[in-house]
N, C-alpha and C positions, 0 to 999 in steps of 0.2 A: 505250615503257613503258606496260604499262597499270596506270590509274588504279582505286582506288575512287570510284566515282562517287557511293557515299550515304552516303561519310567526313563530308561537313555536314552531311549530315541531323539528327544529334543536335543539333546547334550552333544549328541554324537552327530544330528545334523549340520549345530553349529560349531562344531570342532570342523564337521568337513567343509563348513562355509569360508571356515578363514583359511583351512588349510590351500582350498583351491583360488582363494584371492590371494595370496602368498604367493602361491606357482604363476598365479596369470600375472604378478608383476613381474617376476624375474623374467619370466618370458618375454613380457616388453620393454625390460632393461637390457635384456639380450640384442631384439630384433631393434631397439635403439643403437645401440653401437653397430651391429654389423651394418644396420642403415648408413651410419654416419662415414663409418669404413670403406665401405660400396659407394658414395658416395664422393666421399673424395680423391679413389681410385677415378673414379668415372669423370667427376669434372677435370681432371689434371689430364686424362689421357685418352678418352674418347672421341674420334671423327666428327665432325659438327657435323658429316652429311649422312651418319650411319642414324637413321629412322629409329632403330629399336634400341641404341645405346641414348640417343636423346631421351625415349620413352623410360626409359629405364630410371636415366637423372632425375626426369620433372619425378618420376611414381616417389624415389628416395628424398626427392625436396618436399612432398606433399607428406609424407611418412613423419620426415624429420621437423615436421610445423606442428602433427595432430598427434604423435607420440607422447611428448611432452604435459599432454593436458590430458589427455588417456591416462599415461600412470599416476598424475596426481589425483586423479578421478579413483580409479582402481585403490591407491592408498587410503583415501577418503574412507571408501568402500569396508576396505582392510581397516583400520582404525574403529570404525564401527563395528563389524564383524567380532575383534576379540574384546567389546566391551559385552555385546550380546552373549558374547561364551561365556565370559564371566558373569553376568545375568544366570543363563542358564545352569551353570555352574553351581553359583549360589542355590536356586531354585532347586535345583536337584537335591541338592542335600538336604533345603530344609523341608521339602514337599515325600522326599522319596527315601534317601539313603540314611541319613539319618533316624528319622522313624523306625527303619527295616534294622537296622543297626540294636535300636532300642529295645525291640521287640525280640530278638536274637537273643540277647544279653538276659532278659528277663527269662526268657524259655529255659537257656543254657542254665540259668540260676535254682528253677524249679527242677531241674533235672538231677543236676549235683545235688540238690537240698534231697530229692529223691534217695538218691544213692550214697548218700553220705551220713543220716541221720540215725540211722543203725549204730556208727561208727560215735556218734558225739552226742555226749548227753548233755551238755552245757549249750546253752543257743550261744552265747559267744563264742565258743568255739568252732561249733557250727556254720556261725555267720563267715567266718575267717576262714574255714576251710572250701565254703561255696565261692567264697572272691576270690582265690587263688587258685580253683579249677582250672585244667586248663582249657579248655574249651571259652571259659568266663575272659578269661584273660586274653585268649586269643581274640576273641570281638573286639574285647574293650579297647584294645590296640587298632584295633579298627577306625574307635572313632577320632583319632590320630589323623587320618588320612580325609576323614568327615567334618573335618573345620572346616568353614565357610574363612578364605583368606582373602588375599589383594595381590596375587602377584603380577607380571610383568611381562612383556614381550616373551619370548619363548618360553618362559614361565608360567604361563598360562598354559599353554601346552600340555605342556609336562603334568599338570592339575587337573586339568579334563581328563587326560589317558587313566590318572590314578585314583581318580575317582569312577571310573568307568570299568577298571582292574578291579579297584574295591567291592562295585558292585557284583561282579565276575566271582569273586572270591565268596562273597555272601552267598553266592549261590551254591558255589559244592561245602559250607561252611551250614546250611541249612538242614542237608540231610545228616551231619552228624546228631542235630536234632529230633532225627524222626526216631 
């Protein structure tokens, strides 16, 4: 079967969209404090006639006015970000991995019924011995990981990767197919 090979693509962009609106706030929750640090180092003990320690204050008072509405902007940002993941998320499964999943399971099934039909002369027996394959089994667990769920701050996370793993896994899980 051939696969879409850039079916993650969307998934994994916006995994890296929130992943890096996450780094760009902590980063200026960082450069928020040392601002504030720097700053009140500087006002309590700086030279009123030292030119580049005044420059310094006003850059930290202009930082410490436009920080504050930067990271709530960047959260904003961020809040959207892992609702899109979860969008995409969703999307993926039911556009992409899911389907692949389906298709797998089916293959897997004609394959066992292949090789197993010799062995069983009753179709119910048959049918029981093709569900319990383990190639059948191994997918089916698969779609375990192919729910379309709701989860939650870093949780989301976590759901993108495994879905992303999952599809990973489909992949050397196909040529036991061929």
């Amino acid at each position: 079967m051939k696969t879409n090979s850039t079916a993650p693509e969307t998934l994994k962009a916006a995994l890296a969209k929130r992943n890096s609106l996450e780094k760009e706030i902590a980063e200026l929750n960082t450069l928020a404090a040392d601002t504030a640090t720097r700053r009140a180092t500087l006002e309590t003990s700086c030279k009123l006639d030292d030119d580049s320690a005044l420059s310094e204050v006003s850059r930290c008072q202009v930082l410490a006015a436009l920080l504050p509405t930067r990271i709530i902007a960047r959260e904003n940002a961020f809040t959207q970000a892992e609702a899109d993941l979860l969008k995409a998320a969703h999307d993926f499964i039911s556009q992409h991995l899911s389907p692949r999943i389906h298709t797998m399971i089916q293959r897997a099934k004609e394959k066992a019924r292949a090789a197993l039909q010799l062995h069983f002369t009753a179709e119910t027996e048959l049918v029981k011995a093709v569900d319990k394959s383990s190639l059948v089994v191994e997918l089916e667990g698969s779609f375990y990981s192919a729910t379309i769920r709701n989860p939650t701050g870093v949780e989301i996370v976590r759901y993108a990767e495994k879905l992303l793993s999952t599809w990973a896994d489909c992949d050397e899980r196909e040529a036991k197919l061929s």
